[in-house]
DRENPA-3360 file (N, C-alpha, C; in nm, 2 decimals, always signed):
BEGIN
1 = XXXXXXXX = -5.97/+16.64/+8.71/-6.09/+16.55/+8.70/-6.09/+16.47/+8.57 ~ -6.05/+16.51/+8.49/-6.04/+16.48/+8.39/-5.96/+16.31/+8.36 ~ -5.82/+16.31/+8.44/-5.82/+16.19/+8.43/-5.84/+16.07/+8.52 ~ -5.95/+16.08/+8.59/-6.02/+16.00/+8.63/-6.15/+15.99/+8.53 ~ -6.19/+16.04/+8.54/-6.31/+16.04/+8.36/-6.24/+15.94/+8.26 ~ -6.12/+15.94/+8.26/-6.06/+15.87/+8.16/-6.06/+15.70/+8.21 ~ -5.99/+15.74/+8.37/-5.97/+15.58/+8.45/-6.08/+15.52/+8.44 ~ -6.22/+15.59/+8.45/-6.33/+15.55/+8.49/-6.37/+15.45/+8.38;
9 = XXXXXXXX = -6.36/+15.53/+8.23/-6.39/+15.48/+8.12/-6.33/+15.39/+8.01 ~ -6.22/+15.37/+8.09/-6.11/+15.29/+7.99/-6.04/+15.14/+8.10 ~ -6.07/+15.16/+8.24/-6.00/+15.08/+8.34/-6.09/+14.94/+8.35 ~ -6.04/+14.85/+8.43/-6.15/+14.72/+8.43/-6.21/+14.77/+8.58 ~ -6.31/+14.68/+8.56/-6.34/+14.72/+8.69/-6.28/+14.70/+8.86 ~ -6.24/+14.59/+8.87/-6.09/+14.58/+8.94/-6.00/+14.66/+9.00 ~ -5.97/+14.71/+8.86/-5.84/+14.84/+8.85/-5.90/+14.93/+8.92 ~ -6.05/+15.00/+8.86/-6.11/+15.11/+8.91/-6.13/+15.07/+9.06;
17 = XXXXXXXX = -6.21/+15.00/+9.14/-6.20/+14.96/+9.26/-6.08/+14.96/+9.32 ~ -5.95/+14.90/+9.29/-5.80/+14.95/+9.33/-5.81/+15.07/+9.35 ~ -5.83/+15.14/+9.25/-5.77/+15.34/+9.27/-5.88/+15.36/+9.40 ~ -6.03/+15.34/+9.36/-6.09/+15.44/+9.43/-6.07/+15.38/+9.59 ~ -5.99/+15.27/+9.60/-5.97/+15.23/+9.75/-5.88/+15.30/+9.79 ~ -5.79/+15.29/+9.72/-5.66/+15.38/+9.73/-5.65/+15.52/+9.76 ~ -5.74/+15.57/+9.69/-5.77/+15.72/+9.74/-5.87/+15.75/+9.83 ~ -5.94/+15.69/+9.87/-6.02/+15.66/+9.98/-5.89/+15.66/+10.12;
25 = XXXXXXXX = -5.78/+15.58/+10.11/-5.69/+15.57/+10.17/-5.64/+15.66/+10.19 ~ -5.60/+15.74/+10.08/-5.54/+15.85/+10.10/-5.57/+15.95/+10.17 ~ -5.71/+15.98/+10.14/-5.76/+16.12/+10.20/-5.75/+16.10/+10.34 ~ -5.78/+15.98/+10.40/-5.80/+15.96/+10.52/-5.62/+15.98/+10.56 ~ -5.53/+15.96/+10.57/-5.43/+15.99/+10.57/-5.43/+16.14/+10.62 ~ -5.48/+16.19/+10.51/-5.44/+16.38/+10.45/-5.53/+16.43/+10.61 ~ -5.63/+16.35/+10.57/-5.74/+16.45/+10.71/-5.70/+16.37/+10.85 ~ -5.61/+16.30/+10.88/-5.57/+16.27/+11.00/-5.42/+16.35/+11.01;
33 = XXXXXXXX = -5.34/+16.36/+10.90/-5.24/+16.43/+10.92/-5.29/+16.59/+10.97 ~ -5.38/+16.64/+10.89/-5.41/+16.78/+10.91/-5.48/+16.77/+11.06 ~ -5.49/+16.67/+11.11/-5.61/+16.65/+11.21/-5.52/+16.66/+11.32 ~ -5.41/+16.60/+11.34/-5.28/+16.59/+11.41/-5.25/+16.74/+11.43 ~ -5.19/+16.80/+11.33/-5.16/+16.92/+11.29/-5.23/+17.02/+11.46 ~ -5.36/+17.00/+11.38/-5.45/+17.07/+11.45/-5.45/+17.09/+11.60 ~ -5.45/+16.95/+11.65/-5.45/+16.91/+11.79/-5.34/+16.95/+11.84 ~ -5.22/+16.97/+11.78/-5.09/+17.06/+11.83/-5.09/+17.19/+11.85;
41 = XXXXXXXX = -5.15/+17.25/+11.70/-5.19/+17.37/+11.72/-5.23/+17.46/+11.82 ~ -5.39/+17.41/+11.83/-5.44/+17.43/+11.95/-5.43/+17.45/+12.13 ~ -5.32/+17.30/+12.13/-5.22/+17.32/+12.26/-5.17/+17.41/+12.27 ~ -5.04/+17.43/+12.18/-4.93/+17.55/+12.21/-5.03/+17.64/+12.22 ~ -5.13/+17.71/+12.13/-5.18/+17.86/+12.12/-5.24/+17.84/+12.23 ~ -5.33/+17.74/+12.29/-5.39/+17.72/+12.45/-5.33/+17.77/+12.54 ~ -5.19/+17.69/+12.56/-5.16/+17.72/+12.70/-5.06/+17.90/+12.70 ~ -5.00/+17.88/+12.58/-4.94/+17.99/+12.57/-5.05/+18.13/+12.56;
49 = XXXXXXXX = -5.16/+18.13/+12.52/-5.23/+18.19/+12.50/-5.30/+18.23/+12.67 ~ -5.33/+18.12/+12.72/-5.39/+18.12/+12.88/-5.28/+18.23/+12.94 ~ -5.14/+18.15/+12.94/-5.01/+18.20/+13.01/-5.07/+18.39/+13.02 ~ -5.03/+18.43/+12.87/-5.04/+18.57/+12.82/-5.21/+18.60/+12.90 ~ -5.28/+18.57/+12.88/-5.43/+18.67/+12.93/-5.37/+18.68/+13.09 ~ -5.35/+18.57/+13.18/-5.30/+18.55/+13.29/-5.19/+18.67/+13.34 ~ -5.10/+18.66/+13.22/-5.03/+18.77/+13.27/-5.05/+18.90/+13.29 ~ -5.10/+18.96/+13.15/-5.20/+19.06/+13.14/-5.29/+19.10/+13.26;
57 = XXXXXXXX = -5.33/+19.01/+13.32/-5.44/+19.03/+13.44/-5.38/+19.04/+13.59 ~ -5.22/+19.04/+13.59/-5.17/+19.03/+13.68/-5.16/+18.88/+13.77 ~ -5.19/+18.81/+13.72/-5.23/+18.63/+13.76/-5.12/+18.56/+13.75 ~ -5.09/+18.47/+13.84/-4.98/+18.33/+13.83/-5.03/+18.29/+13.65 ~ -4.90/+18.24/+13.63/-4.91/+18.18/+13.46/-4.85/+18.00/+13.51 ~ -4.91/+17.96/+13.41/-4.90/+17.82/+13.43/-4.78/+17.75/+13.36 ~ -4.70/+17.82/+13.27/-4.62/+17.74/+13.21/-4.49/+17.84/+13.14 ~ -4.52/+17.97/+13.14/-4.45/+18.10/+13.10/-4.43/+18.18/+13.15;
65 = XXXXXXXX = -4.29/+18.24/+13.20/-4.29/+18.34/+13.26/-4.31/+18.49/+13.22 ~ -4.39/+18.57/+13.31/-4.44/+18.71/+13.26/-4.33/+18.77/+13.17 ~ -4.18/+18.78/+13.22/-4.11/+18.85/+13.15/-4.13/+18.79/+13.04 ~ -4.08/+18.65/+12.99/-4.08/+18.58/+12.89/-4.15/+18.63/+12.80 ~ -4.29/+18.61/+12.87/-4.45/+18.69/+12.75/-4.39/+18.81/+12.69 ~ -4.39/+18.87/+12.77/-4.37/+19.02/+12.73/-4.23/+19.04/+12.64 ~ -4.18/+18.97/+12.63/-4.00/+18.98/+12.54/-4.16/+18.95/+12.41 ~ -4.17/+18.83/+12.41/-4.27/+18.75/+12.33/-4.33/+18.82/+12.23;
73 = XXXXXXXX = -4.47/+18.94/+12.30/-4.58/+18.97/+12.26/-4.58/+19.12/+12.26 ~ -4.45/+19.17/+12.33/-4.44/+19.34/+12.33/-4.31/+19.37/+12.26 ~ -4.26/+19.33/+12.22/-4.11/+19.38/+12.21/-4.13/+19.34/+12.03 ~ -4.01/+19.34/+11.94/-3.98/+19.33/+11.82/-4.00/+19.16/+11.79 ~ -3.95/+19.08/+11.91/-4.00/+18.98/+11.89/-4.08/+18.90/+11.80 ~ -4.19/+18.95/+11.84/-4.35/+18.96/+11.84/-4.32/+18.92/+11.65 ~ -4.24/+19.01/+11.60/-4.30/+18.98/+11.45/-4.23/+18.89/+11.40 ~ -4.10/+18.84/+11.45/-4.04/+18.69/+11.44/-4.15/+18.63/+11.45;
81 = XXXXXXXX = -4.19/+18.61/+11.55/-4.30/+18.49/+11.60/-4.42/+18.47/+11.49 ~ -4.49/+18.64/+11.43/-4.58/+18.64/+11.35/-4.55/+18.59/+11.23 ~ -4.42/+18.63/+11.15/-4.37/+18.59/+11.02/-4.29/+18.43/+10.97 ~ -4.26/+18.40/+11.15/-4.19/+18.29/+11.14/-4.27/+18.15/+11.04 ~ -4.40/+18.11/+11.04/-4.45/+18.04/+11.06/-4.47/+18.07/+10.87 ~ -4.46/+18.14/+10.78/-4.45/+18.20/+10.64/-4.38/+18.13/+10.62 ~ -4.23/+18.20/+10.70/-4.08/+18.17/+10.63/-4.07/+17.99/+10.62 ~ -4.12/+17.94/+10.73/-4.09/+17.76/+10.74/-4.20/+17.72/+10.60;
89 = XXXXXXXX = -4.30/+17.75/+10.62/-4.40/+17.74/+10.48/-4.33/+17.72/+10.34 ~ -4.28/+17.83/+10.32/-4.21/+17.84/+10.20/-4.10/+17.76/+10.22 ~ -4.00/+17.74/+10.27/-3.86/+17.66/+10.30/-3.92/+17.52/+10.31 ~ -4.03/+17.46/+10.34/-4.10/+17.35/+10.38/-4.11/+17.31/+10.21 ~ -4.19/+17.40/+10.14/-4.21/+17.37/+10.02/-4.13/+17.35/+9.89 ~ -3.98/+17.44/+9.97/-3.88/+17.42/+9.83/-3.79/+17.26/+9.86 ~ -3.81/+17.25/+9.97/-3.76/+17.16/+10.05/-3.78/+16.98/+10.03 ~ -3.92/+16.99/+10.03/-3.95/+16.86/+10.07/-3.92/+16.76/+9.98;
97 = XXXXXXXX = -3.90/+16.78/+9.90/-3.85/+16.67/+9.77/-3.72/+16.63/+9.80 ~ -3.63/+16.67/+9.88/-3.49/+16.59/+9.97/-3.57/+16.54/+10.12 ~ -3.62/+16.61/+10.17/-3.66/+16.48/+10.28/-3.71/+16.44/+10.28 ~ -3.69/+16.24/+10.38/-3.76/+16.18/+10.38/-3.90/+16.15/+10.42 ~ -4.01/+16.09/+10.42/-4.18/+16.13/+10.47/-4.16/+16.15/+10.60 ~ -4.04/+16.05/+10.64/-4.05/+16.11/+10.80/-4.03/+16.23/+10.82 ~ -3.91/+16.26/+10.80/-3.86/+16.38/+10.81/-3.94/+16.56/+10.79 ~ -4.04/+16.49/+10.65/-4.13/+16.59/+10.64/-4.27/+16.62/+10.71;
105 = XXXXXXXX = -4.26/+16.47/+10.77/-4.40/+16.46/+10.88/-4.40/+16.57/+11.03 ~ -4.21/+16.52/+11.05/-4.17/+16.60/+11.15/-4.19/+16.72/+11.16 ~ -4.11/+16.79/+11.03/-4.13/+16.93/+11.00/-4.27/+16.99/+10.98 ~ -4.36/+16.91/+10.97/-4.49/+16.97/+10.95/-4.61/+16.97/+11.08 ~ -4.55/+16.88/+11.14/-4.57/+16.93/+11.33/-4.54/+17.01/+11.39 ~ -4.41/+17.07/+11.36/-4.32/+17.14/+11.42/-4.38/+17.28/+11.37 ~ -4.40/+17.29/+11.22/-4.48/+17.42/+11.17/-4.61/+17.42/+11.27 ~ -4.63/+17.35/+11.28/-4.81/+17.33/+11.36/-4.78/+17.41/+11.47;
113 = XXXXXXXX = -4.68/+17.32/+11.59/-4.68/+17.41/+11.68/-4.64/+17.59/+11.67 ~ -4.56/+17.57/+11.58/-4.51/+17.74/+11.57/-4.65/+17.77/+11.52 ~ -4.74/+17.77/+11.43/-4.83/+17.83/+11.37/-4.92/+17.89/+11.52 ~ -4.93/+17.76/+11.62/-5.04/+17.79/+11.76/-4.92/+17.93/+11.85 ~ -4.80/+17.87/+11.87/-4.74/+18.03/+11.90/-4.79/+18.16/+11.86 ~ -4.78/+18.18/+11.69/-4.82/+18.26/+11.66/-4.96/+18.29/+11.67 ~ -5.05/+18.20/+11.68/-5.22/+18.24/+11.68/-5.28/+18.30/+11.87 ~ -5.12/+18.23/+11.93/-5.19/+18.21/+12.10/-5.28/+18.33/+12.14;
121 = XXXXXXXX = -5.25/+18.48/+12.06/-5.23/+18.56/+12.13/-5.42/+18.60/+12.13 ~ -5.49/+18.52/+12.08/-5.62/+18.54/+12.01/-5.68/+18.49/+12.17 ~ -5.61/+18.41/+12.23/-5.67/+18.34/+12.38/-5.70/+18.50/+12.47 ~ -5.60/+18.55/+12.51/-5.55/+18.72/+12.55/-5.68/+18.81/+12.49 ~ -5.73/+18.82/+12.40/-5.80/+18.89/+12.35/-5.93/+18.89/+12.27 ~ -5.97/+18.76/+12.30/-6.13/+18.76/+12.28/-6.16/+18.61/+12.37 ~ -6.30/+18.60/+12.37/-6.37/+18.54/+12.45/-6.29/+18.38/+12.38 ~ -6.33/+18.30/+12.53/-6.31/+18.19/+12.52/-6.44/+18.09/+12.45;
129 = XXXXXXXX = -6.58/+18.18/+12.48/-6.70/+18.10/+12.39/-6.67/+18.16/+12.26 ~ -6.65/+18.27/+12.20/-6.65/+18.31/+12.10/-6.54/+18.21/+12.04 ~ -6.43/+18.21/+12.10/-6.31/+18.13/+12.03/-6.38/+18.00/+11.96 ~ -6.45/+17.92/+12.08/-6.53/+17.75/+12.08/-6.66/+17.76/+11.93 ~ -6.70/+17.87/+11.96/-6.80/+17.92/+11.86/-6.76/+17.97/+11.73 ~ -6.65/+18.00/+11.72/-6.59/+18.05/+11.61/-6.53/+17.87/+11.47 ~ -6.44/+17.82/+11.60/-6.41/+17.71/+11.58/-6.51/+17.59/+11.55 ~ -6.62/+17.59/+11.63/-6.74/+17.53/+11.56/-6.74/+17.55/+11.42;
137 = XXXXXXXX = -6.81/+17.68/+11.43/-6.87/+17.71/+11.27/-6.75/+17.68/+11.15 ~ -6.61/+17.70/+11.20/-6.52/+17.69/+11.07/-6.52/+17.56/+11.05 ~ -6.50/+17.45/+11.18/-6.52/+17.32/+11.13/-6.63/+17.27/+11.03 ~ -6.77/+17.34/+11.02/-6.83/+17.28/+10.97/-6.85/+17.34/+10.81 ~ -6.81/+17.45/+10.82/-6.77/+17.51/+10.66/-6.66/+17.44/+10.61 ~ -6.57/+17.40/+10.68/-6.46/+17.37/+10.58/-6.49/+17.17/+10.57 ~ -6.58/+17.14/+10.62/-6.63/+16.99/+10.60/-6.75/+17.01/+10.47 ~ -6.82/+17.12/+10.49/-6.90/+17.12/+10.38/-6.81/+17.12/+10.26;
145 = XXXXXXXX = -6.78/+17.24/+10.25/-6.68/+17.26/+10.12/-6.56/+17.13/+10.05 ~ -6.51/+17.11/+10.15/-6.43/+17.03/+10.14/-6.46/+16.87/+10.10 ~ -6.60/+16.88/+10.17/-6.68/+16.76/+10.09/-6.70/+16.77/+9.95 ~ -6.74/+16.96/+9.95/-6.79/+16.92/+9.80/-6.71/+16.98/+9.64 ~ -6.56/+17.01/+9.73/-6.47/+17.00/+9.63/-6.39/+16.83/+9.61 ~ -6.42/+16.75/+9.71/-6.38/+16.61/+9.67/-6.51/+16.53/+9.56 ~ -6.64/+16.56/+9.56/-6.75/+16.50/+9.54/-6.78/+16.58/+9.40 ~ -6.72/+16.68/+9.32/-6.79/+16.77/+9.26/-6.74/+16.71/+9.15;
153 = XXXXXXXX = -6.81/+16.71/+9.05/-6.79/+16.66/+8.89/-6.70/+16.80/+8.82 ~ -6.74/+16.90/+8.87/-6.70/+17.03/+8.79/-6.55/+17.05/+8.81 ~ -6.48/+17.07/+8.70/-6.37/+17.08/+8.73/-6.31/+17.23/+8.76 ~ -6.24/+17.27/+8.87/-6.26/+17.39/+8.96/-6.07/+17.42/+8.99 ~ -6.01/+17.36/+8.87/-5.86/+17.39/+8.86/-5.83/+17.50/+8.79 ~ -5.93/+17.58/+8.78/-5.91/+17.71/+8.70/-5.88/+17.81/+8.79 ~ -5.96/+17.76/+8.92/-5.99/+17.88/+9.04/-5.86/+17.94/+9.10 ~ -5.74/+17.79/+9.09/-5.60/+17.86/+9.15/-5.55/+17.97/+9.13;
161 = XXXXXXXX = -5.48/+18.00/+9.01/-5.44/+18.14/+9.00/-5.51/+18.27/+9.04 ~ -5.63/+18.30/+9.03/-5.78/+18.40/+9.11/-5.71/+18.38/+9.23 ~ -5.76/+18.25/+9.32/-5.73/+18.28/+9.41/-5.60/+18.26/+9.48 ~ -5.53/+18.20/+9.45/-5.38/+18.27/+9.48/-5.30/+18.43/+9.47 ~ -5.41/+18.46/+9.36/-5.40/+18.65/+9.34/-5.45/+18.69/+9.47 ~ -5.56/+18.68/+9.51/-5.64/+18.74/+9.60/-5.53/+18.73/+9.76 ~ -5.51/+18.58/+9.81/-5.41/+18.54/+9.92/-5.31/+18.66/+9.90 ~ -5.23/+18.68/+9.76/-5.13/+18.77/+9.78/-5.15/+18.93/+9.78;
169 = XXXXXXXX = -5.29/+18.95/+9.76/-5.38/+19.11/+9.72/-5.39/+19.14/+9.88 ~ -5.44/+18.99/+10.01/-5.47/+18.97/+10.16/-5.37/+18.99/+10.22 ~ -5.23/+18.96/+10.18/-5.14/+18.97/+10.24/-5.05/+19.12/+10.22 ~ -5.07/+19.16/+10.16/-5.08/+19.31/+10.10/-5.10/+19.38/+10.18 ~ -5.27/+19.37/+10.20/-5.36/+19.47/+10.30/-5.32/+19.48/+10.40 ~ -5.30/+19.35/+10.47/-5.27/+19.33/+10.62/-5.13/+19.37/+10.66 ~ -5.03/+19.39/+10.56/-4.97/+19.44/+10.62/-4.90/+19.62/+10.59 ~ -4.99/+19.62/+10.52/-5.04/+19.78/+10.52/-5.11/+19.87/+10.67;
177 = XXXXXXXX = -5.21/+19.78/+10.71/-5.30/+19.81/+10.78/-5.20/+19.77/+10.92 ~ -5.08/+19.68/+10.91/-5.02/+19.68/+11.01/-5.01/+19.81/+11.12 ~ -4.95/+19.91/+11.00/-4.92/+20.09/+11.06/-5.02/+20.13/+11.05 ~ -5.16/+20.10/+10.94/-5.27/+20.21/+10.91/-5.36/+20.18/+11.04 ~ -5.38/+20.04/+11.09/-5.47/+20.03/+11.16/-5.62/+20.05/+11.13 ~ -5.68/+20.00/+11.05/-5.77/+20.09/+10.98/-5.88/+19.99/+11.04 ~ -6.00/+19.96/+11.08/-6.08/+19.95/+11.14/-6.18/+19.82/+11.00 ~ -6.17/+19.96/+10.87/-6.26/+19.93/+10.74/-6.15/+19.85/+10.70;
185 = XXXXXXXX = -6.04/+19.88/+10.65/-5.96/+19.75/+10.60/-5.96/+19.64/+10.65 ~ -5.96/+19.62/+10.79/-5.95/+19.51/+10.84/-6.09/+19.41/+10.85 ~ -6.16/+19.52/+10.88/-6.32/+19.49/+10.81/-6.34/+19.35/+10.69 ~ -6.32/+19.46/+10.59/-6.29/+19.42/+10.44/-6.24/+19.26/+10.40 ~ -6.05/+19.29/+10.48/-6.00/+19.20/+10.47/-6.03/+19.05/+10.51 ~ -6.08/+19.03/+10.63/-6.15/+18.94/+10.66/-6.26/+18.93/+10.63 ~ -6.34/+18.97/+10.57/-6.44/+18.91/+10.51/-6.41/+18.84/+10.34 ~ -6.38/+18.94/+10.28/-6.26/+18.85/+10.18/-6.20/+18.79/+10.22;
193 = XXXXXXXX = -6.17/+18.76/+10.30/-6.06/+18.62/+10.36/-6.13/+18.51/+10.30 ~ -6.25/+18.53/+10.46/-6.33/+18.41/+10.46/-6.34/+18.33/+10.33 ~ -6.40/+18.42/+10.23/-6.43/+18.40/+10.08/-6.31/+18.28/+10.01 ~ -6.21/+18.37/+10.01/-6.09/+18.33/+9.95/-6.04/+18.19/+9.99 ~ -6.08/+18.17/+10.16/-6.02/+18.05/+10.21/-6.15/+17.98/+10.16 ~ -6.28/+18.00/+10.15/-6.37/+17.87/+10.13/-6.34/+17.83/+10.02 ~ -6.28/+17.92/+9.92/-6.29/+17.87/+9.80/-6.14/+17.78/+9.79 ~ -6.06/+17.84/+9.85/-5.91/+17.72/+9.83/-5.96/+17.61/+9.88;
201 = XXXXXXXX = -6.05/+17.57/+10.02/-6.08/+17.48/+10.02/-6.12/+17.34/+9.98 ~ -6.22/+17.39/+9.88/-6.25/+17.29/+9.80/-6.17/+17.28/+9.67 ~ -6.12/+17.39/+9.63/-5.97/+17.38/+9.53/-5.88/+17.26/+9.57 ~ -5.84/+17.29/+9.71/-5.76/+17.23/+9.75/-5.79/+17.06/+9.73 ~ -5.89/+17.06/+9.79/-5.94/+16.92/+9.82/-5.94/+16.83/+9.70 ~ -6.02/+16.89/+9.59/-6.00/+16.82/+9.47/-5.86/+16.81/+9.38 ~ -5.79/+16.94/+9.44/-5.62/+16.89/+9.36/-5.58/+16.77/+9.41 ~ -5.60/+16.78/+9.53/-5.53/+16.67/+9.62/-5.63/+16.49/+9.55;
209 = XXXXXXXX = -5.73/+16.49/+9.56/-5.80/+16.39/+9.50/-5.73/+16.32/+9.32 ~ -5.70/+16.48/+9.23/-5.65/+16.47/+9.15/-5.49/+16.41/+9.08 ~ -5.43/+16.50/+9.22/-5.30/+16.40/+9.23/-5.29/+16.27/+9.30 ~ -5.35/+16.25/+9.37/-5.32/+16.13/+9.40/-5.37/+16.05/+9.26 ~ -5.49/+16.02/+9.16/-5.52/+15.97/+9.03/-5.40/+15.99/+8.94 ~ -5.34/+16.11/+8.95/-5.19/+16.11/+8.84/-5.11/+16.02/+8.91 ~ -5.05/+16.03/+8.98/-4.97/+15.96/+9.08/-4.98/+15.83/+9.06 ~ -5.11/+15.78/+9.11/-5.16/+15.59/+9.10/-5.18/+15.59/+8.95;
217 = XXXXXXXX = -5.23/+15.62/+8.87/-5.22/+15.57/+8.71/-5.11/+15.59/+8.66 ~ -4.99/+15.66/+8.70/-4.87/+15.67/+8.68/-4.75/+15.58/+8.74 ~ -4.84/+15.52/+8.82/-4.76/+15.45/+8.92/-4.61/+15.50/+9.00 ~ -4.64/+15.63/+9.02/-4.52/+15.68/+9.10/-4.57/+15.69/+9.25 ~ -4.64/+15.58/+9.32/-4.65/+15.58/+9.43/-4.56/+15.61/+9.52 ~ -4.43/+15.62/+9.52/-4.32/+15.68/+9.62/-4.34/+15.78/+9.67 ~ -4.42/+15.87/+9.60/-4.40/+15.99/+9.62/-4.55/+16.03/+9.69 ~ -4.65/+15.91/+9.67/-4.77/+15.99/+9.74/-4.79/+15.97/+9.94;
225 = XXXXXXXX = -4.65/+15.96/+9.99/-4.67/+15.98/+10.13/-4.61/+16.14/+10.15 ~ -4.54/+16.24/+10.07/-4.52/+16.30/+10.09/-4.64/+16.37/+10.04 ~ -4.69/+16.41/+9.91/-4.83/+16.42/+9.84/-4.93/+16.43/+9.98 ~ -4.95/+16.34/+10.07/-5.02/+16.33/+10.15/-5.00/+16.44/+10.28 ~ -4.87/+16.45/+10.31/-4.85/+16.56/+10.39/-4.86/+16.69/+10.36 ~ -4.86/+16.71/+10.21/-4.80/+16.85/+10.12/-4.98/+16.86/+10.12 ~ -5.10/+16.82/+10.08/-5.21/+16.81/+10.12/-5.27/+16.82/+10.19 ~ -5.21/+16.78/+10.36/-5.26/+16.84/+10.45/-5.23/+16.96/+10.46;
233 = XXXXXXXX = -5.15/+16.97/+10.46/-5.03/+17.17/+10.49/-5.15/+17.24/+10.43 ~ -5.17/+17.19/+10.28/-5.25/+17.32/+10.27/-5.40/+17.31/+10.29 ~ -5.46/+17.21/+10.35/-5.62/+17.21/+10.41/-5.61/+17.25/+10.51 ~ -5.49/+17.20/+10.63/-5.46/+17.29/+10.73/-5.43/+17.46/+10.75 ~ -5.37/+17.51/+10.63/-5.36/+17.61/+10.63/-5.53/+17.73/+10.60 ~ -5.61/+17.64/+10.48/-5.75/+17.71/+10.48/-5.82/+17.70/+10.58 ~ -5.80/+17.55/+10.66/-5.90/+17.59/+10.80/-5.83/+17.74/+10.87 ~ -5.72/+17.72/+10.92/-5.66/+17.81/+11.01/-5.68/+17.95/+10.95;
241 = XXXXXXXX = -5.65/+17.95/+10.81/-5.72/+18.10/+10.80/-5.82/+18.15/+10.77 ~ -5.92/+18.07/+10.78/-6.07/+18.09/+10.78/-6.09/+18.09/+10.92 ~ -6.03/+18.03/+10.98/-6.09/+18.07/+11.14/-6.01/+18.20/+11.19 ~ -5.94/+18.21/+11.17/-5.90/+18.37/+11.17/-5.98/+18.45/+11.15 ~ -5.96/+18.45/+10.99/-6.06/+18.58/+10.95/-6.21/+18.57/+11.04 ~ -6.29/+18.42/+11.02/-6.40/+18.43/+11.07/-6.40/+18.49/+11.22 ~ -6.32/+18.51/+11.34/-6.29/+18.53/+11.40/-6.25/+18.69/+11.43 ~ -6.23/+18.72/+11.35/-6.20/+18.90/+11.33/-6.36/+18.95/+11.32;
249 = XXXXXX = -6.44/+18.85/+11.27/-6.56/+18.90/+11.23/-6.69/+18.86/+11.35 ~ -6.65/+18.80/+11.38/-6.78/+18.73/+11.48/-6.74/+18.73/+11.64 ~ -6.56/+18.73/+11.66/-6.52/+18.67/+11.82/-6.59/+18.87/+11.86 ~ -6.60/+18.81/+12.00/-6.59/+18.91/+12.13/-6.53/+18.93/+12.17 ~ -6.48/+19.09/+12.21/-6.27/+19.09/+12.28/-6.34/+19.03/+12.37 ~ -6.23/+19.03/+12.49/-6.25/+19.04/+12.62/-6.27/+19.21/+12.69;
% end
C-alpha cells in the first residue's frame, strides 16, 4: 500500500487517474477470470457428482459409467483424483513465467475442471439445498472481505507468512485425520479453515491490488496479464476452500 501512498502523493493528477483506471481494469479481469474458473468448476463437480449419488442409489447415470465411478471414488484412484489438483497448483506456479497468457489461461481452466472432479463427491453426500446454501453464504463472505482487503488503508502484508503457516499446520491435520478419522479434528479443522481462508482473502485481494501498482509505476506491463491469472488462482482457491470447510460445518449428509 505503501506505494500507491507514494503514486498518490507525488503523481499528476492524470497519471493518478491512468493507474486507478487501470487497476480498476484489472481487478475486473482477476474477478471474471476466477468467475470463469468457477462456472467450470461447478459443472464437472455437478454432473460428475449427480453421476456418483445416482450410482450409489442404484439409478441410470447421465454421463458416467457405474464401473467408471467406482474405479474413480472406491479404489486407490480416488487419491490421484484428490491430490491431483495440489500437484498442477504447484507445477502451474513454478511454471508460468515460460508460458504464454494464453497458455496459462488454458492451464488454469483445466485446473478448474480437475479441482470440480475432485470436489464432485460433496454432490453424493450432502444435501443439494445445503450445497446452494452453503455456496450462498461463501459468496457473500468472500465479497465482503475481499471488498474490504481491496478498500482497506491498513496495510495487511504482514498476515502472509501466519497464514501460509496455518494452510500448511491444515494440511497437516487433514491428512493425519485421513487414517484417524477423528470427528473433533475435523471439527477443528474446518472451522480454522474458515478463519484462515477469510483472512487470505482479503490478503489476497490487496496483494493483487499492490502488484498491479508495482507493475504500472514500473511499467512492466507485459507481465500484468499473467499477474491477472496468478490473482485469480489464488481468490479462486480461498473461495473454494472456504466453501469446503464451511460446508463440513453447516451442509446436511444425505
Amino acid at each position: 500500500m505503501a506505494e500507491y501512498d507514494t503514486v498518490r502523493r507525488t503523481g499528476t493528477n492524470a497519471y493518478m487517474a491512468e493507474i486507478d483506471e487501470g487497476l480498476r481494469t484489472h481487478m475486473n479481469k482477476v474477478y471474471g477470470l476466477m468467475s470463469i474458473a468457477m462456472l467450470l468448476t461447478g459443472i464437472v463437480a455437478y454432473i460428475v457428482g449427480t453421476d456418483l449419488a445416482s450410482a450409489r442409489a442404484g439409478q441410470d447415470t447421465m454421463l458416467l459409467s457405474t464401473g467408471l465411478l467406482q474405479t474413480m471414488f472406491t479404489s486407490p484412484v480416488r487419491y490421484i483424483i484428490m491430490f491431483a489438483p495440489l500437484a498442477v497448483v504447484f507445477a502451474f506456479g513454478a511454471g508460468i513465467n515460460r508460458m504464454s497468457e494464453n497458455t496459462a489461461r488454458l492451464v488454469f481452466y483445466a485446473f478448474a475442471g480437475l479441482m470440480g472432479l475432485s470436489i464432485s463427491w460433496i454432490f453424493a453426500v450432502f444435501t443439494s439445498m445445503s450445497i446452494a446454501t452453503t455456496f450462498f453464504v461463501t459468496a457473500i463472505a468472500f465479497a465482503g472481505l475481499s471488498l474490504w482487503g481491496y478498500t482497506t488503508k491498513k496495510d495487511i502484508s504482514g498476515w502472509g507468512s501466519f497464514l501460509i503457516m496455518g494452510v500448511i499446520g491444515l494440511f497437516v491435520a487433514m491428512l493425519v485425520n485421513i487414517w484417524l478419522q477423528s470427528a473433533a479434528i475435523q471439527f477443528a479443522v474446518s472451522g480454522i479453515g474458515v478463519l484462515i481462508f477469510a483472512g487470505l482473502t482479503a490478503y489476497d485481494t490487496q496483494k493483487i491490488k499492490t502488484t498491479y501498482i508495482e507493475m504500472a509505476t514500473a511499467g512492466q506491463t507485459e507481465w500484468l496479464g499473467k499477474a491477472a491469472i496468478m490473482g485469480a488462482l489464488n481468490l479462486y482457491l480461498d473461495f473454494i476452500n472456504m466453501f469446503m470447510f464451511l460446508l463440513q460445518l453447516l451442509g446436511n449428509r444425505n
